[in-house]
LUMDREN-218672 format. One line per 4 residues: number of its first residue (from 1); for each residue x, y, z of C-alpha. Coordinates in pm, whole numbers, plus 50000, padded with zeros to 5 digits. Example, Ala and Ser with C-alpha at 12.3 -4.5 7.8 and 13.67 -1.06 7.14 Angstrom:
2
1> 51230/49550/50780 ~ 51367/49894/50714
% end
This chain:
404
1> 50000/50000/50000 ~ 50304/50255/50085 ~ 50534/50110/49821 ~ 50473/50418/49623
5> 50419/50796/49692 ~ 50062/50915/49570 ~ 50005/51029/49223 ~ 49940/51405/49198
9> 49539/51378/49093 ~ 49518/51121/49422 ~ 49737/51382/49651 ~ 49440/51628/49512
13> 49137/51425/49644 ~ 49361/51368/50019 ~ 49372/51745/50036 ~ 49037/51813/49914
17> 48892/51575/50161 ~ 49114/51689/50485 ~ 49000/52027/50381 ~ 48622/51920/50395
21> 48672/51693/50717 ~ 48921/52013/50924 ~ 48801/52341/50816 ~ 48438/52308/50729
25> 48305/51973/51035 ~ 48218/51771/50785 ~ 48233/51349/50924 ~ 48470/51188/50710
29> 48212/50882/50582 ~ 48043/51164/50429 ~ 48368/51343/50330 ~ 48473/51053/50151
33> 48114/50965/49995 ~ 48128/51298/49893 ~ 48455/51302/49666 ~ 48454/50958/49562
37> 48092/51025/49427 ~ 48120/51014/49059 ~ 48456/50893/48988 ~ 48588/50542/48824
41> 48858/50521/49119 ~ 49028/50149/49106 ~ 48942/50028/49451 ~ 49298/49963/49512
45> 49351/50359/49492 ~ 49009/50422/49691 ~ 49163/50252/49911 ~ 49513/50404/49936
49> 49348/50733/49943 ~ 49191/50656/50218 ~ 49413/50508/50411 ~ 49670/50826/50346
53> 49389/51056/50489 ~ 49321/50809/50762 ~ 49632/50822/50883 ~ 49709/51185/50881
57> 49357/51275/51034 ~ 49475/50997/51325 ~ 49810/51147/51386 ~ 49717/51528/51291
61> 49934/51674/51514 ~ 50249/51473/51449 ~ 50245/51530/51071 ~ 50142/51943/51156
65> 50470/51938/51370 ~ 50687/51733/51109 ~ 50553/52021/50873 ~ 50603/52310/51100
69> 50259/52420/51049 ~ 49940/52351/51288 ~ 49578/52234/51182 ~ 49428/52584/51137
73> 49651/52596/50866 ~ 49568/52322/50690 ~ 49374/52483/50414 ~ 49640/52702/50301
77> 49938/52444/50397 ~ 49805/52104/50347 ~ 50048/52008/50082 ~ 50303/52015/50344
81> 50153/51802/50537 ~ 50109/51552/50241 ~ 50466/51577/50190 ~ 50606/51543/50573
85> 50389/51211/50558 ~ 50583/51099/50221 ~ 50908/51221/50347 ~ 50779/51010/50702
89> 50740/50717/50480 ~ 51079/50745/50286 ~ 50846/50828/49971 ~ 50923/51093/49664
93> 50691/51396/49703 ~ 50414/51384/49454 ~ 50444/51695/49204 ~ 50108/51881/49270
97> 49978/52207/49111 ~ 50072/52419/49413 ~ 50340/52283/49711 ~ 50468/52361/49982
101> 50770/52171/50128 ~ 51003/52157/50472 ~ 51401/52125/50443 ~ 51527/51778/50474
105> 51741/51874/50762 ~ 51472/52036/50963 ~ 51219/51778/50887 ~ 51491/51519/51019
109> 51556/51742/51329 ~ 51175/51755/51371 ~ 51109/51383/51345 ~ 51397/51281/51601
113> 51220/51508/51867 ~ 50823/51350/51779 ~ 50937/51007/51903 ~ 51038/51174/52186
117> 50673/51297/52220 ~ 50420/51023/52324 ~ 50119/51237/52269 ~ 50251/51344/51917
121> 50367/50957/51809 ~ 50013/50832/51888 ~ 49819/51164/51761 ~ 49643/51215/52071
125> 49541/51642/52210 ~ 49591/51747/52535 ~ 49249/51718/52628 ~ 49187/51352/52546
129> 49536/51241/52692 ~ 49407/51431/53015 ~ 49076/51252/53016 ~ 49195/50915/52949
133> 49473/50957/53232 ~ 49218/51034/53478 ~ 48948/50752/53379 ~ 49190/50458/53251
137> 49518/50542/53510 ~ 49793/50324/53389 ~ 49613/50145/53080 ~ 49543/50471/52918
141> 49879/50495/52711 ~ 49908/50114/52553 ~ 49511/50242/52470 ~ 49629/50541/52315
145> 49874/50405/52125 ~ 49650/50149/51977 ~ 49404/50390/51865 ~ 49670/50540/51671
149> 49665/50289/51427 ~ 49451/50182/51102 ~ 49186/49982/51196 ~ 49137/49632/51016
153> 48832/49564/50801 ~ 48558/49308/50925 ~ 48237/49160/50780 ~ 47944/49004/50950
157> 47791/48689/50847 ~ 47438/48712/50736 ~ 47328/48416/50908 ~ 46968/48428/50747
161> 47155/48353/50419 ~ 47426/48154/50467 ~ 47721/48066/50709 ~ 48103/48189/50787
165> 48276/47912/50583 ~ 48016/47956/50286 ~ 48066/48322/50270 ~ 48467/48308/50319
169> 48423/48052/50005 ~ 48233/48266/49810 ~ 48399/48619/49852 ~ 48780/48411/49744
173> 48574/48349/49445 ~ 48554/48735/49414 ~ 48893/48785/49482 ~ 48811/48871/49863
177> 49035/48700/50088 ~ 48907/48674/50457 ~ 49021/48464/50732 ~ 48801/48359/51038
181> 48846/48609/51367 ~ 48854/48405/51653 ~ 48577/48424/51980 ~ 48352/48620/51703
185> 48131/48329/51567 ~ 48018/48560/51304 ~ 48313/48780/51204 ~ 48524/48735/50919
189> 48894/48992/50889 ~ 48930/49084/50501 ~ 49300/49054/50425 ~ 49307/49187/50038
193> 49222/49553/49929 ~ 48929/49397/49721 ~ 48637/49652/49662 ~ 48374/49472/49890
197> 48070/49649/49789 ~ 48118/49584/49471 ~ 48080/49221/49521 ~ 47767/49003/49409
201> 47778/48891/49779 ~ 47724/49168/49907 ~ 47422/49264/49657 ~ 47257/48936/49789
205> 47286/49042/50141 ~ 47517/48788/50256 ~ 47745/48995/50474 ~ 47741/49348/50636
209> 48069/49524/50726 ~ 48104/49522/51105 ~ 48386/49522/51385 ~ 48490/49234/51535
213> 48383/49409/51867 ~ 48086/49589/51759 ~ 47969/49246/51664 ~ 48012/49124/52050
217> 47736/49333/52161 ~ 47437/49183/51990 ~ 47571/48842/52037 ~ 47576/48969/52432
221> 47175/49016/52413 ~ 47170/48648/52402 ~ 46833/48669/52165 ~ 46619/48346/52096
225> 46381/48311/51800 ~ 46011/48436/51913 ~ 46116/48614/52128 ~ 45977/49001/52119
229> 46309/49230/52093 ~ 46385/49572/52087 ~ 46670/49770/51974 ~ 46594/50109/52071
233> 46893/50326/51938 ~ 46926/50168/51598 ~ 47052/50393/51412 ~ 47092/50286/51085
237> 47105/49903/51180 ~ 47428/49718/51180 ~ 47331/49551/51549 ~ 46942/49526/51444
241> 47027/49288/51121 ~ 47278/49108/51404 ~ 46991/49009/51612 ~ 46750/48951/51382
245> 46974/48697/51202 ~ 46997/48540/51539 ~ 46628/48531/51595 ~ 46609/48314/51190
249> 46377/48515/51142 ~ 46054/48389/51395 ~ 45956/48606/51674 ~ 45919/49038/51645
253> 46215/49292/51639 ~ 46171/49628/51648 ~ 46404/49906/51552 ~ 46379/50249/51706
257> 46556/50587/51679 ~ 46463/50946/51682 ~ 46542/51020/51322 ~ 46322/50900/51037
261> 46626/50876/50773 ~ 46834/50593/50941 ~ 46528/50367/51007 ~ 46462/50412/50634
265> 46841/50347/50523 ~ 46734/50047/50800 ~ 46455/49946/50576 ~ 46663/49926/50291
269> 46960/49699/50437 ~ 46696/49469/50587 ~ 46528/49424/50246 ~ 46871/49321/50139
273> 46954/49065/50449 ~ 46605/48933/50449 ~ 46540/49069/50789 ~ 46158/49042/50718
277> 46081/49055/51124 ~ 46258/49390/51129 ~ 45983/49699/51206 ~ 46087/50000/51262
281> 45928/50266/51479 ~ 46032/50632/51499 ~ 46064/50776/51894 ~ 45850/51067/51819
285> 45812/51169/52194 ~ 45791/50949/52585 ~ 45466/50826/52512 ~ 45607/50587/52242
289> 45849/50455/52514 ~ 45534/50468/52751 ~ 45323/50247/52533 ~ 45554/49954/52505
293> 45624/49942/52914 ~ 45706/49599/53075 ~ 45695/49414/52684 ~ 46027/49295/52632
297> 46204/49022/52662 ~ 46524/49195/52545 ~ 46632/49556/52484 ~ 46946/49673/52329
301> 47013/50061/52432 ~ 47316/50075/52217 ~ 47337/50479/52341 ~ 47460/50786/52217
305> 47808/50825/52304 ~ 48156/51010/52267 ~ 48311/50753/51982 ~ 48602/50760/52193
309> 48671/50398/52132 ~ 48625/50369/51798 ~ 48868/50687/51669 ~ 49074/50453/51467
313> 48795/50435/51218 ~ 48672/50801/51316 ~ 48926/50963/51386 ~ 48800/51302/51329
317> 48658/51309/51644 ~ 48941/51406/51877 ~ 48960/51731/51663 ~ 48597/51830/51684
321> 48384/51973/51981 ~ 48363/51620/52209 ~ 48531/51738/52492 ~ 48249/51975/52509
325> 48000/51745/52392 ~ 48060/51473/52617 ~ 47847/51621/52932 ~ 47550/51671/52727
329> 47583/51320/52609 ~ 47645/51162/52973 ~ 47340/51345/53082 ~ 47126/51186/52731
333> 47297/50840/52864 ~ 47155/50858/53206 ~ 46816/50981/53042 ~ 46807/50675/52818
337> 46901/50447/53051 ~ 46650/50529/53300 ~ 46332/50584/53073 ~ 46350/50300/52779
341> 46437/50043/53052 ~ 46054/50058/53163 ~ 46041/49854/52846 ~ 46190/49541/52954
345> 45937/49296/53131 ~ 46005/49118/53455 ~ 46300/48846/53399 ~ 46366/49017/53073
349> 46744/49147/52995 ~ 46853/49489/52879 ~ 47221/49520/52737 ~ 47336/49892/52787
353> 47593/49990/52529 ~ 47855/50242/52401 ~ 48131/50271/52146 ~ 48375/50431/52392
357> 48622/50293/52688 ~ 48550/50577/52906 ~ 48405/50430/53263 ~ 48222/50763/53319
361> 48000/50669/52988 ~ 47995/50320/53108 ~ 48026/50152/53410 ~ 47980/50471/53590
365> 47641/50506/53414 ~ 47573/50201/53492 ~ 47585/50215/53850 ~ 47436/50491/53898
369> 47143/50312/53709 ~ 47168/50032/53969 ~ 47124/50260/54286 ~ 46821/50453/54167
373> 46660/50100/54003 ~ 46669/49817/54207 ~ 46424/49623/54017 ~ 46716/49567/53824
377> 47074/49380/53889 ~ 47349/49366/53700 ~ 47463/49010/53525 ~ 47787/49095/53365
381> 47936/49346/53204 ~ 48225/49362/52958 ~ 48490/49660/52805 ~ 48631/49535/52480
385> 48939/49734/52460 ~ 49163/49852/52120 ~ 49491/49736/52324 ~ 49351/49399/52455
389> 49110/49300/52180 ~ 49216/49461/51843 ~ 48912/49578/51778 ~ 48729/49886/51818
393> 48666/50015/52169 ~ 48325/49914/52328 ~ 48169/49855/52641 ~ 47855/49645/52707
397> 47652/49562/53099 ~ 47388/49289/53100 ~ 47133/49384/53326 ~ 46799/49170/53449
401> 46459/49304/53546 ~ 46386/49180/53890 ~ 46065/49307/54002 ~ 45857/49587/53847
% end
């Protein structure tokens, strides 16, 4: 992937879409649907493209220091950015329209005193380094420094259409190679740069791209077919077509959010898995929560949350506003935790969820849950971890309903 330096039309898009992700808040999913849209890009250079941006959005302030220049300057002096990660990678700097380099000597100089740096080497600001000193203590830094690096690529088996070994067998026939990820029943690594949406396997609905962790957290709901089930943050639906392949289909599972749009991109990828007990419900106001008290026999509350465990694959979240953010979302947490569990029926479980490694999001949510609800108890609870796992970052409790 870095045998080569980027040609200069490639180097374009990188800049184009740091530009879009740094100056003007736009995610980078959407930054990269956004150029991408329209062009016949090989999807070995989609995918080197992204990878280059990847890894200068996760390290943003090493490569600003190796360039002398800081983020706010990124519009005007991105190309030397792009070059300090060429010259970082022993790679010829790609001729572009308009460049602006650093001197060998003081790009050496600069480099020597970065791996000196632990928050520069592993791309991590002040604030988060502060925050995940105070909540993780001595873990924090091998977590740091694995959420520095490019995250692998994993798929979900469909297991309405077919199993892990069939769909391993049919994506090598599409030039996919995976190998099996083991504890995951379901997940698959991809190992080749192989366009994966462009595959007939993935038209047919046999797979959904999902971390290996990510894909822990259904599984943890421990879902039966009949049963009635509830995923009440759903988003657009990676977990809901999770559980729904483990119910084959028999019993009712509905999906719930508060914005129309992603249970209708929901609609869409169910059609495609052959989710056909999927409904979906839109959480117009507390009387739809009201209405369905005491009726389930599971409920996934995969909750807002800070993303801080997942920043290898969104990385463009330690730059934005979520130190700021992250009260407001603690206090949604606590909201959601303590009104959607009157769903759950007596002896039902409820699986409370994040994407971050953060106890205050988690286990400190959690508890305070516990001491203002004992109708409930807690069964287990697990953080899957970036330094321990290799996976994204998530945290999952499994709580009972006691009494009513």
């Amino acid at each position: 992937m870095l045998a080569s330096p980027l040609s200069p039309s490639s180097a374009e898009l990188v800049l184009g879409i740091l530009n879009q992700v740094l100056m003007e808040g736009s995610p980078l999913d959407r930054a990269y649907s956004r150029h991408f849209s329209g062009l016949k890009l090989e999807s070995e250079e989609q995918a080197r493209i992204a990878t280059v941006t990847g890894e200068l959005i996760r390290r943003l302030n090493l490569f600003c220091f190796l360039a002398d220049t800081t983020p706010e300057r990124i519009e005007r002096e991105g190309s030397r950015v792009l070059n300090a990660w060429h010259r970082f990678h022993g790679l010829p700097i790609p001729r572009l329209r308009y460049t602006l380099d650093i001197e060998e000597a003081v790009f050496a100089e600069r480099l020597e005193r970065a791996k000196a740096e632990p928050l520069l080497w592993d791309g991590c600001p002040d604030w988060l380094d502060k925050l995940g000193q105070a909540e993780l203590g001595d873990t924090w830094a091998a977590e740091r420094a694995a959420l520095s690096l490019a995250p692998k690529r994993y798929l979900r088996t469909n297991g309405l259409k077919c199993t892990r070994d069939e769909l391993a067998t049919r994506l090598a026939a599409e030039g996919v190679q995976t190998v099996p990820v083991d504890g995951v029943e379901s997940a698959l690594e991809v190992t080749s740069n192989a366009a994966l949406f462009r595959t007939k396997a993935f038209a047919d609905g046999w797979f959904e791209q999902q971390d290996a962790g990510s894909q822990l957290v259904a599984a943890a709901l421990d879902v039966k077919p009949g049963m009635r089930v509830i995923d009440a943050c759903a988003g657009a639906g990676g977990k809901t077509l999770h559980l729904a392949a483990a119910m084959t289909g028999k019993g009712r599972l509905l999906a719930m959010d508060v914005e129309q749009w992603k249970l209708d991109n929901l609609k869409e990828r169910a059609r495609r898995a052959g989710a056909h007990n999927v409904e979906t419900r839109l959480i117009a106001g507390s009387k739809t929560i009201k209405r369905l008290k005491l009726s389930a026999d599971r409920l996934l509350l995969d909750v807002p949350c800070s993303g801080l465990g997942v920043l290898k694959r969104n990385p463009d979240a330690k730059w934005r506003d979520t130190e700021e953010r992250l009260p407001v979302l603690m206090e949604l947490q606590a909201h959601i935790l303590g009104s959607y569990s009157r769903m759950v029926k007596v002896g039902g479980i409820l699986v409370y969820a994040t994407c971050s490694i953060m106890p205050c999001e988690n286990r400190g949510q959690v508890d305070a849950f516990l001491a203002a609800n004992p109708n409930f108890r807690l069964l287990e609870d697990e953080n899957i971890t970036p330094a321990t796992s290799g996976f994204d970052g998530f945290y999952l409790a499994k709580l009972e309903r006691i009494a009513e």
